[in-house]
The first five atom37 places (N, CA, C, CB, O) and aatype in JSON, in Angstrom:
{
  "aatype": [20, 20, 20, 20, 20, 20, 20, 20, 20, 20, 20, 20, 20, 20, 20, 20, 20, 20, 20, 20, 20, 20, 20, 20, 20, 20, 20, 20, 20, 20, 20, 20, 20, 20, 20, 20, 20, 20, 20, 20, 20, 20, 20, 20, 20, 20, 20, 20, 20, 20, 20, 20, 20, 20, 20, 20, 20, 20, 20, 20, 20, 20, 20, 20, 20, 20, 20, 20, 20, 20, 20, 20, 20, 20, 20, 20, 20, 20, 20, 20, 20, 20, 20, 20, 20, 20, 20, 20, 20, 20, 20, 20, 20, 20, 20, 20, 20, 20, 20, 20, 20, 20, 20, 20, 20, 20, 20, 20, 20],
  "atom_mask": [
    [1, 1, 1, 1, 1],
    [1, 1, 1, 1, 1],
    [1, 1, 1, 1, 1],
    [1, 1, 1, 1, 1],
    [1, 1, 1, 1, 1],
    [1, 1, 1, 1, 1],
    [1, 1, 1, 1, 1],
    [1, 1, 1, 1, 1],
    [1, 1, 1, 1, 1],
    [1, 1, 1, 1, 1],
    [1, 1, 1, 1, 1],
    [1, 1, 1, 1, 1],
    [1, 1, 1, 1, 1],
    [1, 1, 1, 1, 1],
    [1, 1, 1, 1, 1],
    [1, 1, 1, 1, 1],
    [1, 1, 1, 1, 1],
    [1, 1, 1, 1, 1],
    [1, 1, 1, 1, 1],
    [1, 1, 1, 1, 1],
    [1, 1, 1, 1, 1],
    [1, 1, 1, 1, 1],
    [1, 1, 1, 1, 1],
    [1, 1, 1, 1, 1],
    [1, 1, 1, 1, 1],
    [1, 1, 1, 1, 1],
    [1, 1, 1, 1, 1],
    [1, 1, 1, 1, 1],
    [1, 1, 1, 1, 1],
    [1, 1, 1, 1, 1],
    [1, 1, 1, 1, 1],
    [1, 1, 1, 1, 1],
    [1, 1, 1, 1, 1],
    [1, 1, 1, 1, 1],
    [1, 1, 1, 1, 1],
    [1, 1, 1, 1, 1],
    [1, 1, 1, 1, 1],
    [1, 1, 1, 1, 1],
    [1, 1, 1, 1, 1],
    [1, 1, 1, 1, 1],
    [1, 1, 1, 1, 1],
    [1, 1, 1, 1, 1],
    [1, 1, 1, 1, 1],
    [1, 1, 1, 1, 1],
    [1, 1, 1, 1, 1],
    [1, 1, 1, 1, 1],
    [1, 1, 1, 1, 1],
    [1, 1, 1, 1, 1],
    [1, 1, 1, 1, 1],
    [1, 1, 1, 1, 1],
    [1, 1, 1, 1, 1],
    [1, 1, 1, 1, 1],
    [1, 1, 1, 1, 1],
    [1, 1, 1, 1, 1],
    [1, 1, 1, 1, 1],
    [1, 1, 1, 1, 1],
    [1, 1, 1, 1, 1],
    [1, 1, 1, 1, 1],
    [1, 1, 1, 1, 1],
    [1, 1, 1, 1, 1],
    [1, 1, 1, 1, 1],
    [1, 1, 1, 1, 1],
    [1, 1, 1, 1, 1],
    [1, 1, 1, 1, 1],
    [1, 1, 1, 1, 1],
    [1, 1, 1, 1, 1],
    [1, 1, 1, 1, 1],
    [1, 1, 1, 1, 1],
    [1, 1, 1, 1, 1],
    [1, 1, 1, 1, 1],
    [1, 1, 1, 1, 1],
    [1, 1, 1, 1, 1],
    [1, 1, 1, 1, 1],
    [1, 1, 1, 1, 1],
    [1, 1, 1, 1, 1],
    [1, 1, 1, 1, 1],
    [1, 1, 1, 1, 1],
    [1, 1, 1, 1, 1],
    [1, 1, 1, 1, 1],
    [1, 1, 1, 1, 1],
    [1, 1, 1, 1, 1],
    [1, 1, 1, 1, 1],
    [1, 1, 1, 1, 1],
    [1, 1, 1, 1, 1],
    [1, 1, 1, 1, 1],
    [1, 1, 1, 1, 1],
    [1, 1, 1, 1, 1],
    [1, 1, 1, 1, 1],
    [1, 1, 1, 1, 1],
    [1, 1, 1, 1, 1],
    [1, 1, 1, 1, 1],
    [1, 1, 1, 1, 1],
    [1, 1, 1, 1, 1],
    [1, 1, 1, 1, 1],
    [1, 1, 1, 1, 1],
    [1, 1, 1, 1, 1],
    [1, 1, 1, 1, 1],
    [1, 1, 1, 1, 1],
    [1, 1, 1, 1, 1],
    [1, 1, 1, 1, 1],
    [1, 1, 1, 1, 1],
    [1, 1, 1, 1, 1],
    [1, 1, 1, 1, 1],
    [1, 1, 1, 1, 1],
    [1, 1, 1, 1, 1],
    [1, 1, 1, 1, 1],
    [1, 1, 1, 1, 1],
    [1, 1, 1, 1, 1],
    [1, 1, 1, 1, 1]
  ],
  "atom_positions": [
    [[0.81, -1.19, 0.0], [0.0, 0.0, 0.0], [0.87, 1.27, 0.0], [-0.93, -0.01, 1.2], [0.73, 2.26, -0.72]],
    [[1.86, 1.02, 1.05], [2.29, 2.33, 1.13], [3.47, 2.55, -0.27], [2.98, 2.55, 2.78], [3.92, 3.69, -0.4]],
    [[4.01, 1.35, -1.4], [4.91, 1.8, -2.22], [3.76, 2.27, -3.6], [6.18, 0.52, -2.48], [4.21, 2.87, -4.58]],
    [[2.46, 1.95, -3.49], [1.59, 2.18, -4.48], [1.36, 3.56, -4.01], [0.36, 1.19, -4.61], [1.1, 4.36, -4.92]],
    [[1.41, 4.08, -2.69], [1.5, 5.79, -2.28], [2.19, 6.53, -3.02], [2.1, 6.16, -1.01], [1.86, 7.34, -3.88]],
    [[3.3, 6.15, -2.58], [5.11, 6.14, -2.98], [5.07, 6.32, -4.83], [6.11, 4.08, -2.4], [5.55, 7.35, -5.3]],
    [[4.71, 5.69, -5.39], [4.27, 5.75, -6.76], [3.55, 6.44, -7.16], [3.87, 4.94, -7.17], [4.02, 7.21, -7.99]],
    [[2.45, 6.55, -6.92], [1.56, 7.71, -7.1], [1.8, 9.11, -7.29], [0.91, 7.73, -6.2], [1.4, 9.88, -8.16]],
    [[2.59, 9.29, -6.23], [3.28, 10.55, -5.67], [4.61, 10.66, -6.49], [3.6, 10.43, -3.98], [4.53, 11.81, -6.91]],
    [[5.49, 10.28, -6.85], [6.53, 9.94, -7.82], [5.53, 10.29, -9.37], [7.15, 8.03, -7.55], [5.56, 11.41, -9.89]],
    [[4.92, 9.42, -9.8], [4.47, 9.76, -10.96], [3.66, 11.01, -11.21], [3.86, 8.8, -11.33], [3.33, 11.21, -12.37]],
    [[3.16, 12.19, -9.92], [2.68, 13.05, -10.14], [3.15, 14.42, -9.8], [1.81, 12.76, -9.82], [2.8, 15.53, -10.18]],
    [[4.14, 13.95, -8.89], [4.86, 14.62, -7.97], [6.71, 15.55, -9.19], [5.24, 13.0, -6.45], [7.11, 16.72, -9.24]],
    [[7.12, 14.56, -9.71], [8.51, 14.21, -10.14], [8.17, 15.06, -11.57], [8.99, 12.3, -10.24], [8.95, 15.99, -11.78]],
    [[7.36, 14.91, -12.34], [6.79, 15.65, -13.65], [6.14, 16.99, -13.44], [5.7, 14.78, -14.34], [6.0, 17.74, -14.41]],
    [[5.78, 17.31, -12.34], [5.81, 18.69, -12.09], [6.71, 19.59, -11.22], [4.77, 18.86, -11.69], [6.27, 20.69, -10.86]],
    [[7.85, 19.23, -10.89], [8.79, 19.08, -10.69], [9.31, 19.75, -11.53], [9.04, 18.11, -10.52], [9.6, 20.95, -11.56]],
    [[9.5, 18.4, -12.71], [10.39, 18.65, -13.81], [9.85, 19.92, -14.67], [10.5, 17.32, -14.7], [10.56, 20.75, -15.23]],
    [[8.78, 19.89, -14.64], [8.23, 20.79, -15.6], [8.17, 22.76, -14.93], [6.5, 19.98, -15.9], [8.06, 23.9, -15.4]],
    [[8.29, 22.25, -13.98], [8.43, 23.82, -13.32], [10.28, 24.29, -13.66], [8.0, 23.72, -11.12], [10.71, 25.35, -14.11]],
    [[11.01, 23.1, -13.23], [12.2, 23.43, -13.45], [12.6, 23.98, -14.99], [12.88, 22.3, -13.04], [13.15, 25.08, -15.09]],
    [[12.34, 23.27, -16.06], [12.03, 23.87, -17.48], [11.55, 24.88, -18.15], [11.52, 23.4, -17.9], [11.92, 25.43, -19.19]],
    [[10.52, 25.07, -17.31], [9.52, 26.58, -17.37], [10.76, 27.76, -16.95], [7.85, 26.6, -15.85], [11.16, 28.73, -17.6]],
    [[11.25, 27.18, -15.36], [11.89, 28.89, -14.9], [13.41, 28.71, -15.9], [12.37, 29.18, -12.51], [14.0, 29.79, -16.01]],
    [[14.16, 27.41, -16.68], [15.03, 27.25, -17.04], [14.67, 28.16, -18.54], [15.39, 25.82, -16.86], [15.74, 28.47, -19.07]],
    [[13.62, 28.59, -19.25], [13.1, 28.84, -20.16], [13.23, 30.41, -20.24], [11.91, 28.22, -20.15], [13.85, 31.07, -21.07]],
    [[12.41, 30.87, -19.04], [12.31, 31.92, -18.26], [13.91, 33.01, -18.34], [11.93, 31.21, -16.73], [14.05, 34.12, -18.85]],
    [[14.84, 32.18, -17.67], [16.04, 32.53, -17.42], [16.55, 32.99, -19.05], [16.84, 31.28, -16.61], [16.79, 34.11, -19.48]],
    [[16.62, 31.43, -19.85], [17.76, 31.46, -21.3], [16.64, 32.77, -21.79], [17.92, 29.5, -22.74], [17.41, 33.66, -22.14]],
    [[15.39, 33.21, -21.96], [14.86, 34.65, -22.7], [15.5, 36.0, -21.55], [12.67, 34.66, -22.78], [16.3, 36.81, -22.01]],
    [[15.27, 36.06, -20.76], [16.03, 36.76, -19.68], [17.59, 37.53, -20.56], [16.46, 35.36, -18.3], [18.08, 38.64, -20.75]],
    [[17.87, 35.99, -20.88], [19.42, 35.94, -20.91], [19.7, 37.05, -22.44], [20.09, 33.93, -21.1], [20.42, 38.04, -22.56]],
    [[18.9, 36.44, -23.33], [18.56, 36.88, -24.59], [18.26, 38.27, -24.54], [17.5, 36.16, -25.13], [18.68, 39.1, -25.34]],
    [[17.52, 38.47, -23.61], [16.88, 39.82, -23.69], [18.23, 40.87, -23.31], [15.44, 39.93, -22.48], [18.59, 41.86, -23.94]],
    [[18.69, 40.44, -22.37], [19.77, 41.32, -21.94], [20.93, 41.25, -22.88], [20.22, 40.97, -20.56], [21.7, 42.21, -22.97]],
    [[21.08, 40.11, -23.59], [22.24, 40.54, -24.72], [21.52, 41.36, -25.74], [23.01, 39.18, -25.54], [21.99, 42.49, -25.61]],
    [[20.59, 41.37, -26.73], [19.98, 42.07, -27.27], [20.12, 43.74, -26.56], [18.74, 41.35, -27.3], [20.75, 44.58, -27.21]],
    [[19.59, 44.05, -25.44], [19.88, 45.49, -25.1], [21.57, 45.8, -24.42], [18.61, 45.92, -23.92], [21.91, 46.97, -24.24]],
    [[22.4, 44.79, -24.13], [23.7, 45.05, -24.9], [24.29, 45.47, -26.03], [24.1, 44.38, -24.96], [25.11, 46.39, -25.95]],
    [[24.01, 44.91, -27.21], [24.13, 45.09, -28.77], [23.65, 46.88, -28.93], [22.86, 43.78, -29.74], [24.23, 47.87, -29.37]],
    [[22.17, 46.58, -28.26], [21.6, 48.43, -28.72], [22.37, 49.33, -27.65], [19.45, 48.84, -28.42], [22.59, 50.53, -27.81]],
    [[22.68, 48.73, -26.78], [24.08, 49.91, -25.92], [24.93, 50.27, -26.9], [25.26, 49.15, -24.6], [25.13, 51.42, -27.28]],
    [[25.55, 49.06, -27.42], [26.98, 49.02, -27.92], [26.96, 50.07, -29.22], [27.47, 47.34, -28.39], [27.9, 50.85, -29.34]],
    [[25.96, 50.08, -30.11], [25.75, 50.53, -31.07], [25.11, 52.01, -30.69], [25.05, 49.57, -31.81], [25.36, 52.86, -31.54]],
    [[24.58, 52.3, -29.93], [24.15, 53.32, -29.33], [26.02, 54.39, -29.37], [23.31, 52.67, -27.6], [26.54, 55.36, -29.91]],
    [[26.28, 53.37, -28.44], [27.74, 54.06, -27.79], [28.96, 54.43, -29.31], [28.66, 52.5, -26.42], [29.76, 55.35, -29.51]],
    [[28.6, 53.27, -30.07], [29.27, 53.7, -31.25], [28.87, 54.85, -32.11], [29.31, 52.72, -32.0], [29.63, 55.27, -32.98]],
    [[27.86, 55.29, -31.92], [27.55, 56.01, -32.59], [27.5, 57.25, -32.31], [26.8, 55.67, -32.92], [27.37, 58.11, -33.18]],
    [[27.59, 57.44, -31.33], [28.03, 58.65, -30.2], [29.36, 58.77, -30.49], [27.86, 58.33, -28.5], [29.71, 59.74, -31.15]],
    [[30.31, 57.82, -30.06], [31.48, 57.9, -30.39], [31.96, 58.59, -31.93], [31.84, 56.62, -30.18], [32.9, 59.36, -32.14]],
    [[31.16, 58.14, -32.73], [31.52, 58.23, -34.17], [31.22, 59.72, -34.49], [30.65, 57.15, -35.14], [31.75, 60.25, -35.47]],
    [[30.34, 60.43, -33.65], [30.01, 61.84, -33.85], [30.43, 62.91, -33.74], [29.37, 62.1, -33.48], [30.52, 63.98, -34.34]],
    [[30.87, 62.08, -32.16], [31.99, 63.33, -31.41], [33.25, 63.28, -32.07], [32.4, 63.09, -29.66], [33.84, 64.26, -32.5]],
    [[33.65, 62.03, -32.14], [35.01, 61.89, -33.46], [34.95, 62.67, -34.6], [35.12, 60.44, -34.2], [35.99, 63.19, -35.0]],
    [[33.56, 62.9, -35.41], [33.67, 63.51, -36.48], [33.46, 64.79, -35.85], [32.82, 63.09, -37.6], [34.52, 65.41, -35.74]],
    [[32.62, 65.28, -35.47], [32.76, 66.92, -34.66], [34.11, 67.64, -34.65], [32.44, 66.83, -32.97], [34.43, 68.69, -35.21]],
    [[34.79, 66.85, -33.93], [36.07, 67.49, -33.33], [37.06, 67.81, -34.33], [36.74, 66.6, -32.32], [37.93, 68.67, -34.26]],
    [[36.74, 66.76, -35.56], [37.7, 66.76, -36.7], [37.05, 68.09, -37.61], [37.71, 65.1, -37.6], [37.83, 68.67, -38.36]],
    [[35.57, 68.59, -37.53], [35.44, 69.11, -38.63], [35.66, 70.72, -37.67], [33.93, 68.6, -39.58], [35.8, 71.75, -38.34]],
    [[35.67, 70.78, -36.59], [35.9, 71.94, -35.53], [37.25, 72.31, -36.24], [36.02, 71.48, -33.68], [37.18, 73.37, -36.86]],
    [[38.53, 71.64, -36.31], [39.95, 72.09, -36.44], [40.37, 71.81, -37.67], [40.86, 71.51, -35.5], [41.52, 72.04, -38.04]],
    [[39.31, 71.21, -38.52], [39.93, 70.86, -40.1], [40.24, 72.13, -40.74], [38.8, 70.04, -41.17], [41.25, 72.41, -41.39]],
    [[39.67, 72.55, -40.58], [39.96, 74.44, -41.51], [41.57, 74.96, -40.94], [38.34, 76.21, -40.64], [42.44, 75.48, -41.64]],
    [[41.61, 74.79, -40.22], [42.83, 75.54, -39.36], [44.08, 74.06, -39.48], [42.16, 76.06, -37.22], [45.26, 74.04, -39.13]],
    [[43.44, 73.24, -39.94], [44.69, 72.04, -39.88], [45.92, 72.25, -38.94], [45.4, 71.88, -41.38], [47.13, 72.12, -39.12]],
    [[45.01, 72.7, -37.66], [45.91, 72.69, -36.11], [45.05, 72.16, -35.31], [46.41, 74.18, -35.37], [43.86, 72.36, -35.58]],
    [[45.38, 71.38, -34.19], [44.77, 71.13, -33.41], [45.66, 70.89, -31.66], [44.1, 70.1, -34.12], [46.87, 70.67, -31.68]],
    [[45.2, 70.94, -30.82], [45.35, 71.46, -29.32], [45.75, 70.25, -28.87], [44.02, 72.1, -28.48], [44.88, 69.38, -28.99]],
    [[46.9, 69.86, -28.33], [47.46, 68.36, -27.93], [46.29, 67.83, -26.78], [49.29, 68.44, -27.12], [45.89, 66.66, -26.77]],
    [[45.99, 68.48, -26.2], [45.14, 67.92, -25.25], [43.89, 67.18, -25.56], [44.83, 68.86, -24.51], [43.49, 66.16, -24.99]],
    [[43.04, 68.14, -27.01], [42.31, 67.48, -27.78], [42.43, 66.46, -28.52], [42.01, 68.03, -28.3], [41.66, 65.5, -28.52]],
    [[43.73, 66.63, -29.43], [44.26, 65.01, -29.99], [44.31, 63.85, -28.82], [46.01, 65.1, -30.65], [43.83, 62.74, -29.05]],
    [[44.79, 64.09, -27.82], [44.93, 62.95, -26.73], [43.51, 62.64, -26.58], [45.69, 63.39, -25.21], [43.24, 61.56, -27.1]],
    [[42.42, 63.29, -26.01], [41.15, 62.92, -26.2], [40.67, 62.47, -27.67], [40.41, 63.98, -25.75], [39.83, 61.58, -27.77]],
    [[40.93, 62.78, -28.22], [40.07, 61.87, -29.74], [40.85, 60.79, -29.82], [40.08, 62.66, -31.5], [40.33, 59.8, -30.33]],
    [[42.22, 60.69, -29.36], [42.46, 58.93, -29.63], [42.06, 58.15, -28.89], [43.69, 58.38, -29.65], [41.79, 56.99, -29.2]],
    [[41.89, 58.82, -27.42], [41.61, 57.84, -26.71], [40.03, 57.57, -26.78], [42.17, 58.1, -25.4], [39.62, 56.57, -26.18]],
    [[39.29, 58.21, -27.31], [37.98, 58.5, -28.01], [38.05, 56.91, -28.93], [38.0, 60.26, -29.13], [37.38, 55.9, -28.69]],
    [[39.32, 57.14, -30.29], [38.74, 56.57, -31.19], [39.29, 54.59, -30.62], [39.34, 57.42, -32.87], [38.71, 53.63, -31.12]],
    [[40.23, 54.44, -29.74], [40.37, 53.8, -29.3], [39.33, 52.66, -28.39], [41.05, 54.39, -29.05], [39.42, 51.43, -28.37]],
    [[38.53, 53.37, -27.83], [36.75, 52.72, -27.2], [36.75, 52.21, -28.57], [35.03, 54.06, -26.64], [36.88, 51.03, -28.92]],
    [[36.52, 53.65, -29.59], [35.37, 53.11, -30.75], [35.88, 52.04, -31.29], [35.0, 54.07, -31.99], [35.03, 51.15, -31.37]],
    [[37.32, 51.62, -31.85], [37.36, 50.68, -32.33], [37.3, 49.32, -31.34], [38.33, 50.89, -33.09], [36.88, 48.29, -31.87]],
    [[37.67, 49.27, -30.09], [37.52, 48.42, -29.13], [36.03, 47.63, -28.87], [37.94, 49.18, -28.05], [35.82, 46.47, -28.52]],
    [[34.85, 49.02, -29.26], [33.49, 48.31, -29.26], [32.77, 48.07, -30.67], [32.54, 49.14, -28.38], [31.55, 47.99, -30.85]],
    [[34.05, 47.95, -31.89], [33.72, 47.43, -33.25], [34.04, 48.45, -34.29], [32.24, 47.04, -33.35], [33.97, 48.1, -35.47]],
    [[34.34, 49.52, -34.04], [33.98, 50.96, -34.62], [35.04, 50.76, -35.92], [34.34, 52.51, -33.41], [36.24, 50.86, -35.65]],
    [[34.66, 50.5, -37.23], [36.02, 50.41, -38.31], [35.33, 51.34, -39.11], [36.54, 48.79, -39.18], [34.62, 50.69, -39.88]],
    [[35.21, 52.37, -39.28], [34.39, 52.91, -40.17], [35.38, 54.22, -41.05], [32.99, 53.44, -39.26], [36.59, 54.26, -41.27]],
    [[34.32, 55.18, -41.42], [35.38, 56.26, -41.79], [36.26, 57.5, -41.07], [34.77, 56.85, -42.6], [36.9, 58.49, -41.43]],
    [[35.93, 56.89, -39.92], [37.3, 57.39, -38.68], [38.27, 57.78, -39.29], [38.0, 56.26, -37.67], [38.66, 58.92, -39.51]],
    [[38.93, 56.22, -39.73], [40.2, 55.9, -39.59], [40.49, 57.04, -40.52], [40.67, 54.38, -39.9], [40.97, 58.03, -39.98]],
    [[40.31, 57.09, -41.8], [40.42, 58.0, -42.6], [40.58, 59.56, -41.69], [39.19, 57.82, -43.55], [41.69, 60.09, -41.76]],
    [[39.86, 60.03, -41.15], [39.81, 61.24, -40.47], [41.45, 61.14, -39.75], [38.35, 61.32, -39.32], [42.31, 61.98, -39.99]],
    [[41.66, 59.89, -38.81], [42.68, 59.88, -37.9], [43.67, 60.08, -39.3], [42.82, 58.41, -36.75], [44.47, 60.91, -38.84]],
    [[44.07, 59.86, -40.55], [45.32, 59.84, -41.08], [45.34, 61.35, -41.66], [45.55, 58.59, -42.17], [46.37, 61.67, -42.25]],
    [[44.22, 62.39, -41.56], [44.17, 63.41, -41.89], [44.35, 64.5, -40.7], [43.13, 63.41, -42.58], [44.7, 65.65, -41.0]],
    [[44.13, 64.15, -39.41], [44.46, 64.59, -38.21], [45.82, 64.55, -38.07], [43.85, 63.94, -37.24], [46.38, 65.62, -37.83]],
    [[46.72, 63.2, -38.21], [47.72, 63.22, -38.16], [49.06, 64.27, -38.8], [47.6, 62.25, -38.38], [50.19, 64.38, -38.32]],
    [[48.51, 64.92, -39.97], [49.11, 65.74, -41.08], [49.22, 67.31, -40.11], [47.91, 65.78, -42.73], [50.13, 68.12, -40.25]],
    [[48.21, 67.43, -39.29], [48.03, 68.5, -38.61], [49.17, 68.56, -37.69], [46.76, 68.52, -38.0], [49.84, 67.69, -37.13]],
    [[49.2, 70.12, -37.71], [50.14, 70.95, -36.92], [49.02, 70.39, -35.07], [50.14, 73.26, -37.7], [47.82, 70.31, -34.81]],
    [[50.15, 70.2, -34.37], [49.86, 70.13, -32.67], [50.42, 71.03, -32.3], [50.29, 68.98, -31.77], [51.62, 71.27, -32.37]],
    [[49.22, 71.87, -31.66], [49.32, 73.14, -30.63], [49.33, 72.47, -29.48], [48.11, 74.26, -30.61], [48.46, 71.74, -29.02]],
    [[51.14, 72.97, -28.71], [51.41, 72.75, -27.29], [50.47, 73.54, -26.62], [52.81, 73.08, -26.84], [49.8, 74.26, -27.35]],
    [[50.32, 73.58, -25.78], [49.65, 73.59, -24.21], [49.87, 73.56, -22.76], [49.11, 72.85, -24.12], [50.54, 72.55, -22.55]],
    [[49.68, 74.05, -21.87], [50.59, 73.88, -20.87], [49.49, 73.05, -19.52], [51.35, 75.58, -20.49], [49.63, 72.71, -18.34]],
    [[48.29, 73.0, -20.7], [47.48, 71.76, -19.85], [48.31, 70.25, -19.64], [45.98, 71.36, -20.8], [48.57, 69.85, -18.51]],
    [[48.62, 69.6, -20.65], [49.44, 68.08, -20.74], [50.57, 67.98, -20.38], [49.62, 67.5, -21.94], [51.14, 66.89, -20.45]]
  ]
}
């Protein structure tokens, strides 16, 4: 009597069990999904910010093809994130036209 209990309880007991464990295991892997997905729209968010202020700064001192050492140190270390969080775009180009530029010392750096 009491292993036909024992059984009973096993066969009704053990499958809902299992099935709750699957459900919150389900639960979790979309969780998981969801949060890489609004990673990606950070990342791309952030690149694109990056990519703006990069171009800003370049079209601020392009006329004058001088630029302020303190500012060059900030845009590399600028374009440095960007390429770190994927950023290959038409930067790079900008950085080999920055480079041609006269650097105004400073007695900030």
């Amino acid at each position: 009597m009491l292993e036909n209990i024992l059984k009973a309880v096993i066969n009704y007991v053990v499958p809902l069990i299992l099935g709750y464990c699957v459900s919150r295991i389900k639960v979790y892997k979309d969780k998981l999904k969801q949060e890489k997905q609004n990673e990606n729209v950070q990342n791309m968010a952030l690149l694109t910010l990056l990519q703006s202020q990069l171009t800003n700064t370049y079209f601020v001192y392009n006329e004058l093809k001088q630029i302020p050492d303190y500012i060059l140190k900030n845009w590399i270390n600028l374009l440095k994130v960007y390429e770190s969080l994927g950023g290959n775009d038409y930067v790079h180009t900008l950085e080999k036209k920055i480079k041609t530029w006269e650097i105004v010392k400073t007695d900030i750096l």
